[in-house]
C-alpha positions as CSV (number, residue, x, y, z in Angstrom):
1,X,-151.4,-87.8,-106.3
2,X,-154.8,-88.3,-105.5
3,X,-157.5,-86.2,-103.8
4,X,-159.1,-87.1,-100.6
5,X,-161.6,-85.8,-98.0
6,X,-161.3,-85.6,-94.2
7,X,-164.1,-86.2,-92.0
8,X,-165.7,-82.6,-91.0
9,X,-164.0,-81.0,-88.3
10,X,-160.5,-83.1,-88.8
11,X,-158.2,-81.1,-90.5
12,X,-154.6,-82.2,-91.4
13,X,-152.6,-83.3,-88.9
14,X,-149.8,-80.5,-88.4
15,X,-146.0,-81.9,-89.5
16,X,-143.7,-83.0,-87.4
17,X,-140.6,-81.0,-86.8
18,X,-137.2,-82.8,-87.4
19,X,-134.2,-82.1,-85.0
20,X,-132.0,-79.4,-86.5
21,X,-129.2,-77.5,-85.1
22,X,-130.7,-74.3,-85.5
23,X,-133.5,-75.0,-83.5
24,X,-131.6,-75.1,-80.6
25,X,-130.4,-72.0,-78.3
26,X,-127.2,-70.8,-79.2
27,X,-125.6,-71.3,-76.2
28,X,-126.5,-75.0,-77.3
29,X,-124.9,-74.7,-80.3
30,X,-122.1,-73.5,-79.3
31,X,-121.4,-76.5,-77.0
32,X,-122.4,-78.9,-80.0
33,X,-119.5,-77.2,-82.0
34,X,-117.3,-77.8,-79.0
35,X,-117.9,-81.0,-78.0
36,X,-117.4,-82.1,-81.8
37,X,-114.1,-80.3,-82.2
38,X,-113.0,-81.9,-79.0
39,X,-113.7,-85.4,-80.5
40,X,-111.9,-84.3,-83.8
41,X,-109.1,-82.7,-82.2
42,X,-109.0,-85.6,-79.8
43,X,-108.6,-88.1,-83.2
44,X,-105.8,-86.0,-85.0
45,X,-103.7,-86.6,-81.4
46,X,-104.5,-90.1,-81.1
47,X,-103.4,-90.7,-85.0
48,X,-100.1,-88.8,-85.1
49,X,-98.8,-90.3,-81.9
């Protein structure tokens, strides 16, 4: 890695934050989880019939 300089008064640029589950609220969540076991759910029906 090397070393470098910023101009003065221009620091870093703060990182960007990623999408992640447990960012969001948990009634959010929640629904997530729902919706997902729905499609699942949905699948094992559709396959055994």
């Amino acid at each position: 890695m090397t070393h470098h300089h910023h101009d003065p008064g221009f620091a870093h640029p703060s990182p960007s934050l990623k999408p992640s589950l447990l960012r969001l609220s948990l009634g959010l969540r929640l629904c997530v989880v729902a919706a997902v076991s729905v499609v699942v759910w949905s699948l094992v029906v559709w396959a055994m019939a």
